[in-house]
Residue frames relative to the residue before (quaternion, step in Angstrom):
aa qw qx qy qz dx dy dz
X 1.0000 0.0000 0.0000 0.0000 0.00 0.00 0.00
X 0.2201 -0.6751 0.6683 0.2216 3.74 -0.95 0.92
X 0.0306 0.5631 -0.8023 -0.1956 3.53 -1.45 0.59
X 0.2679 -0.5522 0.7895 -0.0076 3.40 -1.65 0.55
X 0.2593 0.7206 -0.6413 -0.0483 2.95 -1.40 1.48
X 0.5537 -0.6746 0.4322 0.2270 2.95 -1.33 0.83
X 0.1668 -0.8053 0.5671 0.0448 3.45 -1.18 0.75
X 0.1224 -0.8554 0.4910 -0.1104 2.95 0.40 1.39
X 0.6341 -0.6658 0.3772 0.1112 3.38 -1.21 1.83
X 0.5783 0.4687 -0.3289 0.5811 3.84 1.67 -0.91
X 0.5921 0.5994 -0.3288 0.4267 4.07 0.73 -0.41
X 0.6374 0.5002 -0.3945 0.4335 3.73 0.82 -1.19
X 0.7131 0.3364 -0.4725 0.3938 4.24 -0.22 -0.34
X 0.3521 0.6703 -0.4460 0.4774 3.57 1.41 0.95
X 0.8105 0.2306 0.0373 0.5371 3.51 1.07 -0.69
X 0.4351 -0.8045 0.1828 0.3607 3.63 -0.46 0.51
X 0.6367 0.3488 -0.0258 0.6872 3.01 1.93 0.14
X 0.2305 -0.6403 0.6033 0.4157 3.85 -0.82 0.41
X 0.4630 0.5926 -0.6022 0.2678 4.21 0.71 0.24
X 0.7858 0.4561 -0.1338 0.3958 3.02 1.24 -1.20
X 0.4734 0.5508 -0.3928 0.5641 3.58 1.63 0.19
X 0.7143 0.4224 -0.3203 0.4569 3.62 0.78 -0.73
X 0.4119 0.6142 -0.4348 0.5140 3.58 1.43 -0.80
X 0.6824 0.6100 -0.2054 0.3466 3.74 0.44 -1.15
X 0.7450 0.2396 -0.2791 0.5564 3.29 0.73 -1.20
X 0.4277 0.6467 -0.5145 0.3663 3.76 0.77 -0.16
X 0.6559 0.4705 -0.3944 0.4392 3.58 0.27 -1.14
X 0.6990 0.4023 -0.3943 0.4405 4.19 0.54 0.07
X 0.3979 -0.8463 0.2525 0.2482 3.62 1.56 -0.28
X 0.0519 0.9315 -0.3452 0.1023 3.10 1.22 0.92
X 0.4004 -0.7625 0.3734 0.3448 3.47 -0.75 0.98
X 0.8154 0.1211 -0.1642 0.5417 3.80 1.15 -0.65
X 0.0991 -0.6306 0.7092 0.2992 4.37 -0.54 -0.12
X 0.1268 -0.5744 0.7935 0.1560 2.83 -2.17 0.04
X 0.3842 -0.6614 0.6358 0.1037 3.63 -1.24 0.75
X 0.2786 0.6405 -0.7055 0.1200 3.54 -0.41 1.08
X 0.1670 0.6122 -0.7611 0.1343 2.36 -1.85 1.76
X 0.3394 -0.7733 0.5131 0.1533 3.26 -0.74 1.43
X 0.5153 0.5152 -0.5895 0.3486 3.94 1.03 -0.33
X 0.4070 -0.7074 0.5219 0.2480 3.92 -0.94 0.92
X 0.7675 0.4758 -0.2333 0.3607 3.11 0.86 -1.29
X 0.7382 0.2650 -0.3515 0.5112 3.79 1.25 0.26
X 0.1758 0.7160 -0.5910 0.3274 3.68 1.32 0.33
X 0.8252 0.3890 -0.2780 0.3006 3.43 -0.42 -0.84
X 0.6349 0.3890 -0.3218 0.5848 3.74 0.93 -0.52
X 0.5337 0.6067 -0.3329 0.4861 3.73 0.83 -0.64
X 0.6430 0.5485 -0.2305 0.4822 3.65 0.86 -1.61
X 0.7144 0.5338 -0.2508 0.3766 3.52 0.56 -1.17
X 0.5354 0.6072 -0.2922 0.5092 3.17 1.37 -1.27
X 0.7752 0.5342 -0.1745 0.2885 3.34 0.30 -1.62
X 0.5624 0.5454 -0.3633 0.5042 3.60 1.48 -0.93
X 0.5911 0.6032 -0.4621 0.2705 3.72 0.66 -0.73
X 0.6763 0.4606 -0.1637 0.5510 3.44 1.45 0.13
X 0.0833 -0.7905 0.4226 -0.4355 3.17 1.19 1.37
X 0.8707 0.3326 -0.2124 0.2933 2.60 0.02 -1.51
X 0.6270 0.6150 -0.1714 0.4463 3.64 1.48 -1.47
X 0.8493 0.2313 -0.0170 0.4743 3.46 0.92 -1.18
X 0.3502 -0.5502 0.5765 0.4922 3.56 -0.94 -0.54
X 0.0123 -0.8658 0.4936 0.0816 3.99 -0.41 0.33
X 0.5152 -0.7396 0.4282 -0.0656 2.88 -1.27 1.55
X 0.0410 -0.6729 0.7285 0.1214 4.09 -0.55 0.11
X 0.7223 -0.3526 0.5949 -0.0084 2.40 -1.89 1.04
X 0.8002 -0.2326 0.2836 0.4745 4.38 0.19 0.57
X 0.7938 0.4284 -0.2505 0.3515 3.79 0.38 -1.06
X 0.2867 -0.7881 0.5329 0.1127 3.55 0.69 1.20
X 0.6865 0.4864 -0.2881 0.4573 3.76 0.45 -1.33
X 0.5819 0.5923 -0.3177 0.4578 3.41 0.51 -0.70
X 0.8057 0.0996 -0.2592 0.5232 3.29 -0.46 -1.54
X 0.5419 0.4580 -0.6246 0.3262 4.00 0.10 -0.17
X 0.6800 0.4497 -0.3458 0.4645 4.26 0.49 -0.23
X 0.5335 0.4631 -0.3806 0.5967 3.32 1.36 0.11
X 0.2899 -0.5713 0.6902 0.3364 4.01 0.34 -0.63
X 0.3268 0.7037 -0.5884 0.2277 3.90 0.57 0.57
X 0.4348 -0.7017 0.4213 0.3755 3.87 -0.57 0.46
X 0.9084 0.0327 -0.1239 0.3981 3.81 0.30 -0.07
X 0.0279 -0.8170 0.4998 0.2861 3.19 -0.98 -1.03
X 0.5832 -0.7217 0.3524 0.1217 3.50 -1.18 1.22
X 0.1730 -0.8005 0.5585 0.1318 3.85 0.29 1.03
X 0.6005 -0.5077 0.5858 0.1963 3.03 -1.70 0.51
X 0.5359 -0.5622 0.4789 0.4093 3.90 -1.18 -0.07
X 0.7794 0.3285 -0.2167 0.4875 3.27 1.19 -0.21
X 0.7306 0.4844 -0.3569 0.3228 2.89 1.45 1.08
X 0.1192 -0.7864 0.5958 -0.1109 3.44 0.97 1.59
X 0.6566 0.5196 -0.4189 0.3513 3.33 -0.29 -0.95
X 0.6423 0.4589 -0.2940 0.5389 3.76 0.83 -0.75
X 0.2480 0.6551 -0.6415 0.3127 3.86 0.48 -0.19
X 0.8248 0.3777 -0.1821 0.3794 3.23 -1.19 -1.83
X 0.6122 0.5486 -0.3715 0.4316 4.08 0.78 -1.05
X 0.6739 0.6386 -0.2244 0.2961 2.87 0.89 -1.45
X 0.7633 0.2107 -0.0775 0.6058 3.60 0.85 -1.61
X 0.1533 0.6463 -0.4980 0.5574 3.93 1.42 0.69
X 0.8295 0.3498 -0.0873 0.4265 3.72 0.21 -1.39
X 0.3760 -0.8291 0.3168 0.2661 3.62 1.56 -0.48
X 0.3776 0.6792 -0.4316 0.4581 3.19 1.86 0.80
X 0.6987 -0.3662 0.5315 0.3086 3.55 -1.88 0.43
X 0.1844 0.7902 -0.5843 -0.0151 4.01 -0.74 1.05
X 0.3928 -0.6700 0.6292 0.0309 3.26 -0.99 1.82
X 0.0392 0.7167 -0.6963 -0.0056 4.24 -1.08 0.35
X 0.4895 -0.6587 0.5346 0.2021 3.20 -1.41 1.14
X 0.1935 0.8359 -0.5128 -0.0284 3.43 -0.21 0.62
X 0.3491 -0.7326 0.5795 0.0753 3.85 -1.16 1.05
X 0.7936 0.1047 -0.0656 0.5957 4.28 0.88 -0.12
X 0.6525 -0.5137 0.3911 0.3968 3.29 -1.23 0.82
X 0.5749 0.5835 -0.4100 0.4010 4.23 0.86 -0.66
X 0.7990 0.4145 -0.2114 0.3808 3.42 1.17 -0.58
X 0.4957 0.6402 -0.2765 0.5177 2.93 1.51 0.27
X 0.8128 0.2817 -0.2119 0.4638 2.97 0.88 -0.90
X 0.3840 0.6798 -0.4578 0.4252 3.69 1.68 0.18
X 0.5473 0.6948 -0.2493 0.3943 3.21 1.40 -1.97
X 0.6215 0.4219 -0.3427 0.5641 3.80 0.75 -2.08
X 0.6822 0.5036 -0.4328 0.3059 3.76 -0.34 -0.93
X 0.7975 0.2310 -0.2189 0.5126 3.87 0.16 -1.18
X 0.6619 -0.6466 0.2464 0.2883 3.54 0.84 0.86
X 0.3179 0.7631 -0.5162 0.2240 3.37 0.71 0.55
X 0.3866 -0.8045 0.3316 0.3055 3.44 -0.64 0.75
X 0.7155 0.0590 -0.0132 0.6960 4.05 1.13 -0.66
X 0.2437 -0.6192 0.7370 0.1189 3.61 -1.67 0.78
X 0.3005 -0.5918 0.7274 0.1740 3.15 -1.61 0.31
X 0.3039 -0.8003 0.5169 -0.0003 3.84 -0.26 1.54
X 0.4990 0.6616 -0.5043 0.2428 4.04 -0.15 0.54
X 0.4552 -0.0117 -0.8782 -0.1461 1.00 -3.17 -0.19
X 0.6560 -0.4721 0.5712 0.1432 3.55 -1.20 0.55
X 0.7597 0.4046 0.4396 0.2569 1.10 -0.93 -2.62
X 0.4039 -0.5838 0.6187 0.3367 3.78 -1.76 -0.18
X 0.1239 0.7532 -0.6448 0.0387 3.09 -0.72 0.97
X 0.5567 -0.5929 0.4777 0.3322 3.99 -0.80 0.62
X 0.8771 0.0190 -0.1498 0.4560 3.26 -0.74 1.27
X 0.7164 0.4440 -0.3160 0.4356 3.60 0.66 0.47
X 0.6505 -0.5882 0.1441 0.4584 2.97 1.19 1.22
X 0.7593 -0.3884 0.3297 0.4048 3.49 -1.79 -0.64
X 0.4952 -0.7053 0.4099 0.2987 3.33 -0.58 1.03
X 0.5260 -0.6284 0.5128 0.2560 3.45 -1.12 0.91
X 0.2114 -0.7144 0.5910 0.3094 3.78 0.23 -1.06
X 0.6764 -0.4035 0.4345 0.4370 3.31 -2.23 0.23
X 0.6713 0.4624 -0.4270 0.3915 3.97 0.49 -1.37
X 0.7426 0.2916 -0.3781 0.4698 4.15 0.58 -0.49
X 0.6331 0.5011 -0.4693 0.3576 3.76 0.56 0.67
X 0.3379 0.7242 -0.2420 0.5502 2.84 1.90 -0.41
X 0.8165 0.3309 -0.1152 0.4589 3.34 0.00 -1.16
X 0.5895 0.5563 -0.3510 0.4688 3.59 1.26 -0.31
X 0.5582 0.6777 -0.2191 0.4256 2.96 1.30 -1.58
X 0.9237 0.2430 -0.1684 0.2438 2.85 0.57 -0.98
X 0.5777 0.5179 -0.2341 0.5859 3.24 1.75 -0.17
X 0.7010 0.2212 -0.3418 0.5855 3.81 0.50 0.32
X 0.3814 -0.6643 0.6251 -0.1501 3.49 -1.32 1.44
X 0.8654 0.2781 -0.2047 0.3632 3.22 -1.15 0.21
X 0.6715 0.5362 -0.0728 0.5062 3.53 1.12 -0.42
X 0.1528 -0.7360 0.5722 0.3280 4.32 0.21 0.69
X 0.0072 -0.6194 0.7850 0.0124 4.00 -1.15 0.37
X 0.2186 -0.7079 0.6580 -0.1344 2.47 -1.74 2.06
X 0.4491 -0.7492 0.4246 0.2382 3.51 -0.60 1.11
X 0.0094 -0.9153 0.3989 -0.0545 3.40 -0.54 0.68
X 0.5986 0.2370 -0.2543 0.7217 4.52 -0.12 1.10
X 0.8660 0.1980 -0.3608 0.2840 2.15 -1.33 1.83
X 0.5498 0.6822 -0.3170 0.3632 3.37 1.38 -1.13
X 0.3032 0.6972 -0.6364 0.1304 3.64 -0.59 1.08
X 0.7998 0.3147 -0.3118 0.4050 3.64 0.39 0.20
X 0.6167 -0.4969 0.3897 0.4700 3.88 -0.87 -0.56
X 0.5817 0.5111 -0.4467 0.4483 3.37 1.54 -1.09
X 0.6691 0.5473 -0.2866 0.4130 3.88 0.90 -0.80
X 0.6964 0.4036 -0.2989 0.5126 3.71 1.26 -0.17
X 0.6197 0.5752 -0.3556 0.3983 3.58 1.23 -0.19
X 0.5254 0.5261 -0.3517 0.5688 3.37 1.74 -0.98
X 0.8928 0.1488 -0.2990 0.3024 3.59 -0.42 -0.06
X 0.2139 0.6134 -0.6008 0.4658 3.47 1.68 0.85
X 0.7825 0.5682 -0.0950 0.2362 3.13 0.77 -1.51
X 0.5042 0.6014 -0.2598 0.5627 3.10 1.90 -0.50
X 0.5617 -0.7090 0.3078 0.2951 3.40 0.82 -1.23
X 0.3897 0.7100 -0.4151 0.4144 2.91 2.16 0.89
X 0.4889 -0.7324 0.4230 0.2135 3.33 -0.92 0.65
X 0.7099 -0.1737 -0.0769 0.6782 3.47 0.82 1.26
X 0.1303 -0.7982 0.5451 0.2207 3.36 -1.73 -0.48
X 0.3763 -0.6976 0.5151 0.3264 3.82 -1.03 0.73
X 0.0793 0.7627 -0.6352 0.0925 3.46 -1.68 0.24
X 0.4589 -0.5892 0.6013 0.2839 3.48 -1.19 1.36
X 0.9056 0.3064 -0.0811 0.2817 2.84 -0.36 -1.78
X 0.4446 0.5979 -0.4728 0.4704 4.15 1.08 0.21
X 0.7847 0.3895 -0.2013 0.4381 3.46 0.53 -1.08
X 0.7076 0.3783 -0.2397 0.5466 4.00 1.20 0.22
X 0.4581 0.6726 -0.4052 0.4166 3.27 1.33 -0.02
């Protein structure tokens, strides 16, 4: 099972440090993190920080291919509106996650070679629209091949990671499971 958490830049004045926020989600043992942080102009000291953990996780950026490939970081995490970056992405020889919201994007994602999507809202989550559910991840799950798909919104508990083990996603990401 992949869990994938997400470190998310609005979360860090939660903690006194993002060493010590990551120090945090470690203690749940996660197989990959991703670092999203959209401020540009600390991304890069933040990034540095973040590689020092390499060692614990597979680790992810947040869009800036160039970056984590000068870090020796192992991937990076596109946006839904960032297909076009696919091909850059493994071009560089890094690990490429894609936000994806409908079964068309997934399978665009499988096509320009991305290797795993993150597949949401689940779950309810405020402001990210109407939750999908387990029975339509299910049905993704089960009709698109070739391609890992990671459930994503909403995920805060085990009863909430077993239901879509159980559906048939192949792990799942989450902010708020891994700081809880």
């Amino acid at each position: 099972m992949i869990s994938y958490a997400i470190a998310d830049s609005s979360r860090y004045a939660h903690f006194e440090s993002l060493s010590a926020y990551i120090h945090k989600i470690l203690q749940k043992d996660p197989t990959h993190i991703l670092l999203r942080d959209k401020e540009r102009e600390s991304l890069v000291l933040r990034a540095k920080a973040f590689a020092k953990f390499k060692d614990r996780a597979k680790l992810l950026l947040h869009t800036d291919y160039e970056l984590a490939k000068a870090l020796g970081l192992y991937g990076v995490h596109l946006g839904s509106n960032a297909f076009d970056k696919i091909q850059s992405v493994k071009a560089c020889g890094l690990f490429c996650v894609v936000s994806c919201h409908d079964a068309s994007e997934i399978l665009k994602a499988r096509e320009l070679g991305a290797d795993m999507v993150t597949y949401s809202p689940i779950f309810d989550v405020p402001n990210k629209g109407k939750a999908k559910g387990v029975e339509e991840l299910k049905s993704v799950c089960q009709t698109i091949k070739g391609i890992k798909i990671l459930a994503l919104g909403g995920i805060t508990d085990d009863k909430k990671i077993e239901a879509v083990l159980e559906a048939g996603a192949d792990g799942f990401a989450s902010i708020s499971y891994f700081i809880s």
